[in-house]
C-alpha positions as CSV (number, residue, x, y, z in Angstrom):
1,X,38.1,-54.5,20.0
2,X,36.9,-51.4,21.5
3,X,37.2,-50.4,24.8
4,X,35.8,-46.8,24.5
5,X,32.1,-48.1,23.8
6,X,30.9,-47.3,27.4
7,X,32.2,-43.8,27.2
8,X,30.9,-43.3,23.7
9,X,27.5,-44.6,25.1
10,X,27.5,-42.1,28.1
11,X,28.1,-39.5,25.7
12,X,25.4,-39.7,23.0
13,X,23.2,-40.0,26.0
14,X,24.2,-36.5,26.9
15,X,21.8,-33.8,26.4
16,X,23.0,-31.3,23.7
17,X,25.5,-28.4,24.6
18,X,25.4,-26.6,21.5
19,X,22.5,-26.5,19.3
20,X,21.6,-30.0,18.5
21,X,25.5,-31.3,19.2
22,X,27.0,-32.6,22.2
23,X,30.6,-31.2,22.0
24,X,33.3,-32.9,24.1
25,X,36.6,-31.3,24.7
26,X,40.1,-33.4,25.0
27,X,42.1,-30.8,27.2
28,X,45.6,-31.4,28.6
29,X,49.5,-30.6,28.2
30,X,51.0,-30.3,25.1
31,X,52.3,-34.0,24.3
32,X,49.7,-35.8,27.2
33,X,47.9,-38.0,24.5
34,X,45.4,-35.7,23.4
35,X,44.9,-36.4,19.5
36,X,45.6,-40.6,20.1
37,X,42.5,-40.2,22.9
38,X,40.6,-38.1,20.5
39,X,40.8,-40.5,17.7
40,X,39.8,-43.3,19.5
41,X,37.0,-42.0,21.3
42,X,36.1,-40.4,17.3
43,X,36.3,-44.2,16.6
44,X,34.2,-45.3,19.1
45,X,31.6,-42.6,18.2
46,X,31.5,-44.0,14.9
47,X,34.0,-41.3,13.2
48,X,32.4,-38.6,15.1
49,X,34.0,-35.3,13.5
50,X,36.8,-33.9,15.6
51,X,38.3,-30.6,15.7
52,X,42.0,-30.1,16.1
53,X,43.1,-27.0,18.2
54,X,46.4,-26.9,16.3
55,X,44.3,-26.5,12.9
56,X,43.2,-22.9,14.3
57,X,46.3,-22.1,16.6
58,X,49.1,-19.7,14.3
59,X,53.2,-19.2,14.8
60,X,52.2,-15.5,16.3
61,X,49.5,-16.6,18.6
62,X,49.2,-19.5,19.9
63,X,46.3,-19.2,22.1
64,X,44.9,-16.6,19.8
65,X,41.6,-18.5,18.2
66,X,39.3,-17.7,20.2
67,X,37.1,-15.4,18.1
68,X,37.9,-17.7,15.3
69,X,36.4,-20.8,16.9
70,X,33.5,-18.8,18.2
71,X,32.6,-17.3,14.5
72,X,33.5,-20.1,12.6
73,X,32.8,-23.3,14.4
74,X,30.7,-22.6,17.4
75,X,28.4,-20.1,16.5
76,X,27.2,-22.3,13.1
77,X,26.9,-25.4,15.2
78,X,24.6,-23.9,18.0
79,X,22.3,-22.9,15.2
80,X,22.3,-26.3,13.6
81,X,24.0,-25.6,10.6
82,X,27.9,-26.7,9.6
83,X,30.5,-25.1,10.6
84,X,33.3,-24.2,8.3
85,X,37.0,-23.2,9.6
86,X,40.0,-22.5,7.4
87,X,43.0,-24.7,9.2
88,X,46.7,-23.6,9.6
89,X,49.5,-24.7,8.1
90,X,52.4,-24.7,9.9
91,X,54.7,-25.4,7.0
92,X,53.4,-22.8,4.7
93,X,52.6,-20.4,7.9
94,X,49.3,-19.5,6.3
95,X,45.3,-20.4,6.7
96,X,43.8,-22.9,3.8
97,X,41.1,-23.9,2.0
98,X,38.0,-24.2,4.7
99,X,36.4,-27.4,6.1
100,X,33.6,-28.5,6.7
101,X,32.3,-29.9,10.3
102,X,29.2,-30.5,10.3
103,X,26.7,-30.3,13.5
104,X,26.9,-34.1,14.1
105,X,25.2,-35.7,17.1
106,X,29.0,-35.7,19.2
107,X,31.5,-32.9,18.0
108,X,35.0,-33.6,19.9
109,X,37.2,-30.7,19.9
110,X,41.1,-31.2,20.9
111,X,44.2,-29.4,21.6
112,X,45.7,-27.4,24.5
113,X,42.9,-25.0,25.7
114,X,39.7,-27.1,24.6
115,X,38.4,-26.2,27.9
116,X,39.2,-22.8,28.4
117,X,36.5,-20.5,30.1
118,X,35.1,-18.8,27.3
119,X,34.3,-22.5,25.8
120,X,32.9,-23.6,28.8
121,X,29.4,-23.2,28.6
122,X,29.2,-24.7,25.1
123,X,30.7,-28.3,26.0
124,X,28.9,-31.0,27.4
125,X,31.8,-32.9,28.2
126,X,35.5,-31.7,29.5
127,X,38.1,-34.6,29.6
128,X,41.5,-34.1,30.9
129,X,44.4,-36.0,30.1
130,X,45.7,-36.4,33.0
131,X,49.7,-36.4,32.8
132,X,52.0,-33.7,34.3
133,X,53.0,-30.7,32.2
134,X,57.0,-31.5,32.7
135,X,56.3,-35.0,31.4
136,X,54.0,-34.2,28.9
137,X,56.9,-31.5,27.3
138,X,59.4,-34.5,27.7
139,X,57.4,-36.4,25.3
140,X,56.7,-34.2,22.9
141,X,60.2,-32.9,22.8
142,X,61.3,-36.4,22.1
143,X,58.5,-37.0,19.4
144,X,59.5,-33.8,17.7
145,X,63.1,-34.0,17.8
146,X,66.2,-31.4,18.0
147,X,64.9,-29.4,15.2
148,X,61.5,-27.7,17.2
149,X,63.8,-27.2,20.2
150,X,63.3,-23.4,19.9
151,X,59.7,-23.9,18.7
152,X,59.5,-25.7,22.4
153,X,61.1,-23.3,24.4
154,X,58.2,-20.9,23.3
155,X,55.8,-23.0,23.1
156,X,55.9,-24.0,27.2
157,X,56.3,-20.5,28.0
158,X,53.5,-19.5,26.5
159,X,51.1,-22.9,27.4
160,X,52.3,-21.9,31.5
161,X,51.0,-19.0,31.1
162,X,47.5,-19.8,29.1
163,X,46.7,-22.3,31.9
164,X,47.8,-20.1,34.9
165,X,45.3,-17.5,33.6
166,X,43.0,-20.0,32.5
167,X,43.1,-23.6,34.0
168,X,41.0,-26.3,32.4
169,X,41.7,-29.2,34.9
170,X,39.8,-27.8,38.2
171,X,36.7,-27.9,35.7
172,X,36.7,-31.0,34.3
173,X,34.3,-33.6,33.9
174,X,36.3,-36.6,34.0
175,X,40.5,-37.2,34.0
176,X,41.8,-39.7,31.5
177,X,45.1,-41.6,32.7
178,X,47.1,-43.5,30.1
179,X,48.1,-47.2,31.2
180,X,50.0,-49.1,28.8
181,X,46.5,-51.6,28.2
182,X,44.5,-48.5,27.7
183,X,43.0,-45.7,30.0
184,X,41.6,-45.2,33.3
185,X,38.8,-42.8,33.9
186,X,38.2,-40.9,36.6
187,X,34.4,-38.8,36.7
188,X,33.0,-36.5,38.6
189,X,34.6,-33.4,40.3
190,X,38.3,-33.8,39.8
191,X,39.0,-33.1,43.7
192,X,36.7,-36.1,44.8
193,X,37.4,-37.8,41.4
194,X,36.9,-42.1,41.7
195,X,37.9,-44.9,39.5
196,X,34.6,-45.6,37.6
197,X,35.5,-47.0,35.4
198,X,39.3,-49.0,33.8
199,X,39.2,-49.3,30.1
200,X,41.3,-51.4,28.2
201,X,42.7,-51.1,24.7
202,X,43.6,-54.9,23.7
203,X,45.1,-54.2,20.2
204,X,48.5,-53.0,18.9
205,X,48.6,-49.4,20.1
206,X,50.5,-46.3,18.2
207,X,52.2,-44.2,20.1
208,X,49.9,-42.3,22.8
209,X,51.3,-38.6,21.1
């Protein structure tokens, strides 16, 4: 069973953001359930295509993709056409081959950042996973293990300092709390933000990384 079906409803029932497609950001800490909420809500969408962050993030610059997400992905989709990105690989520490996205009715784009300013005006949609940046690191330095210690150590240096120039939450649409029988929901301006709306996930759960 699906519990996001209400949510995915609301959304195709937005008006379009970029071009024809109604692009919806995941924002949040590194390690909040970003990519589990993503995929779910993808699900629910019927496999709407989704953009990972980390795909366009590099070892040097982590926040550095900017220009490339507006060039490759953004620009193409606001004029209709598919957008076509060439993904890092962390292993190899080089781009790839390019994919495809194509300028599908719902476009959810995910990763740390997905609602910084200069993306803004392109989304129709701003979600915010909703779980404190000391827990959040906790997580994923226990889903990582030992070995990305140092990777960690620079990574939250650098994620402070993104969102201290650049906060996401204060402009988002609606805050996503993880519950261990799904998420809660929280719309409207995040400082007078209500429960709306308690959704429930009744099957067997991966972890929420």
């Amino acid at each position: 069973m699906n519990d996001l079906t209400e949510q995915a409803t609301a959304l195709r029932a937005l008006p379009p953001s970029c071009g024809p497609v109604r692009l919806i950001a995941v924002d949040g800490h590194a390690g909040s359930g970003k990519s589990t909420f993503a995929t779910r809500l993808s699900a629910a969408l019927d496999g709407a295509p989704v953009l990972r962050l980390d795909d366009l993030a590099t070892h040097e610059r982590f926040f550095g993709w900017g220009e490339r997400l507006r060039s490759q992905v953004i620009e193409p989709l606001s004029r209709g056409a598919s957008a076509r990105y060439a993904p890092y690989d962390w292993t190899l520490r080089r781009f790839t081959a390019p994919r495809p996205l194509p300028p599908a009715p719902v476009v959810i784009i995910e990763g740390v950042g997905a609602g910084r300013r200069a993306l803004r005006p392109s989304l129709a949609r701003l979600f915010w996973m909703d779980r404190d940046a000391e827990g959040s690191w906790e997580r994923g330095r226990r889903r990582d293990g030992p070995a990305l210690s140092a990777f960690w150590d620079a990574w939250t240096t650098a994620e402070t300092r993104h969102f201290s120039a650049d906060p996401s939450r204060p402009f988002a649409d609606a805050l996503v709390t993880e519950r261990q029988t799904g998420y809660v929901i929280r719309t409207g301006p995040v400082t007078t933000a209500r429960t709306d709306q308690t959704i429930t996930q009744r099957d067997q759960l991966p972890p929420p990384y």
